[in-house]
C-alpha positions as CSV (number, residue, x, y, z in Angstrom):
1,X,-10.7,25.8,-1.3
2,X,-11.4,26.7,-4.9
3,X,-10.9,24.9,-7.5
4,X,-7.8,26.5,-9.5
5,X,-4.9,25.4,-11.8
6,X,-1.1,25.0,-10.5
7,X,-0.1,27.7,-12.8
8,X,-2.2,30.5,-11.1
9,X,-1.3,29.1,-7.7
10,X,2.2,29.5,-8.2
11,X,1.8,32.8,-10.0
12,X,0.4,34.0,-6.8
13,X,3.0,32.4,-4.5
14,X,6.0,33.2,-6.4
15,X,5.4,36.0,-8.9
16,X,5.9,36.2,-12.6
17,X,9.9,36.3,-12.5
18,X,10.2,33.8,-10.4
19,X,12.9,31.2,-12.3
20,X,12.0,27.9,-13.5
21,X,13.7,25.3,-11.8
22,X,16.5,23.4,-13.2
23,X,15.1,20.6,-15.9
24,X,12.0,21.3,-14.9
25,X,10.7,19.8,-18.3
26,X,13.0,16.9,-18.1
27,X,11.4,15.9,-14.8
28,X,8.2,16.1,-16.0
29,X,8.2,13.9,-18.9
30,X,10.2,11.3,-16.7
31,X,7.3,11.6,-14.2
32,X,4.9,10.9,-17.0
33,X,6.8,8.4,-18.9
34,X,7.1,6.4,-15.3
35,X,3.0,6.9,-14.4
36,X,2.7,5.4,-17.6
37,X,4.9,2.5,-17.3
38,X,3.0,2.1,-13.8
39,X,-0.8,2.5,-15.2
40,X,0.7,-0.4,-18.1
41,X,1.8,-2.1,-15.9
42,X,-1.1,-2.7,-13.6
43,X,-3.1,-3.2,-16.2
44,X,-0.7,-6.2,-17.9
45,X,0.1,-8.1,-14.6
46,X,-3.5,-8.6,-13.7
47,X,-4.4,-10.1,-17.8
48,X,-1.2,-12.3,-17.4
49,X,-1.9,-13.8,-14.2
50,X,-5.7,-14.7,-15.5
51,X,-4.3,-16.1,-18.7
52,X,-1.0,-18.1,-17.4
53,X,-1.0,-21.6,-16.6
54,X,1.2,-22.2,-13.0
55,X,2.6,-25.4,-12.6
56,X,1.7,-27.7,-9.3
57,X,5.4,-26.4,-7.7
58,X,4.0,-22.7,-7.8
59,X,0.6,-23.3,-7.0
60,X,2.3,-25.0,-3.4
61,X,4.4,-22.7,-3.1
62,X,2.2,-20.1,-3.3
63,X,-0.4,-22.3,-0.2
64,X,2.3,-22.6,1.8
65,X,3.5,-19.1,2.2
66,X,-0.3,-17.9,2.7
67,X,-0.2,-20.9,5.0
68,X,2.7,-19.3,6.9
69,X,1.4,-15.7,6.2
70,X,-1.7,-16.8,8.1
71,X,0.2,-19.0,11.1
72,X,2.3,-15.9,11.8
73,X,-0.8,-13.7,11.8
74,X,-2.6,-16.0,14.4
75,X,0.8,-15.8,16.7
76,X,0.7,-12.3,16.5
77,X,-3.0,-12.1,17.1
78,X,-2.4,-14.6,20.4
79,X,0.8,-12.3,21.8
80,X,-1.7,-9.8,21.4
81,X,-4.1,-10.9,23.8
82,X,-1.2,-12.3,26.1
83,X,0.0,-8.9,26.2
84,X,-3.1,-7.8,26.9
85,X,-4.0,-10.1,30.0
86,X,-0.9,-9.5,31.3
87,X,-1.0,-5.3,31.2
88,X,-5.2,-6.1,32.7
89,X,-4.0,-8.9,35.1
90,X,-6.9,-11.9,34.9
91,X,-8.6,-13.6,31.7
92,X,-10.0,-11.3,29.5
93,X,-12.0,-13.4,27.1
94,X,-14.7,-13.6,29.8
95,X,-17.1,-11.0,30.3
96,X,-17.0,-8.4,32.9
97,X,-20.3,-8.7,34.3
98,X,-22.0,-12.3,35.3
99,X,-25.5,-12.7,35.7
């Protein structure tokens, strides 16, 4: 695919009297102005969170819901295998050949 701007593709697509679409220019800047706001954005959240203090209530708060993240993980991971014994029929954790 070459390499070539948006204005000549559409030029070839759609001609040159082809209309522009309704607030075309309107959407763009919003589209900008929000990319912006995003790029600021993920750029602030990351200095804040290295420079603020959390109390002891956050910092447990924020253990026990990886805590729970994690538990609910592992009984996914064990329905999982459950499943999977039950659609093979026998214990898979063991290997298929013995020597």
């Amino acid at each position: 695919m070459h390499n070539e701007s948006i204005d000549t593709l559409l030029l070839r697509h759609y001609g040159s009297a082809a209309p522009v679409p309704k607030l075309l220019e309107e959407r763009l800047v919003a589209a900008v102005r929000a990319e912006a706001r995003e790029i600021q954005h993920r750029q602030i959240v990351p200095n804040r969170v290295r420079t603020r203090q959390i109390s002891r209530r956050q910092l447990i708060r924020f253990v026990a819901l990886g805590s729970a993240g994690a538990g609910v993980l592992s009984i996914g991971l064990e329905g999982l295998r459950n499943m999977e014994r039950g659609l093979l029929g026998g214990d898979t954790s063991q290997p298929a050949m013995s020597s």
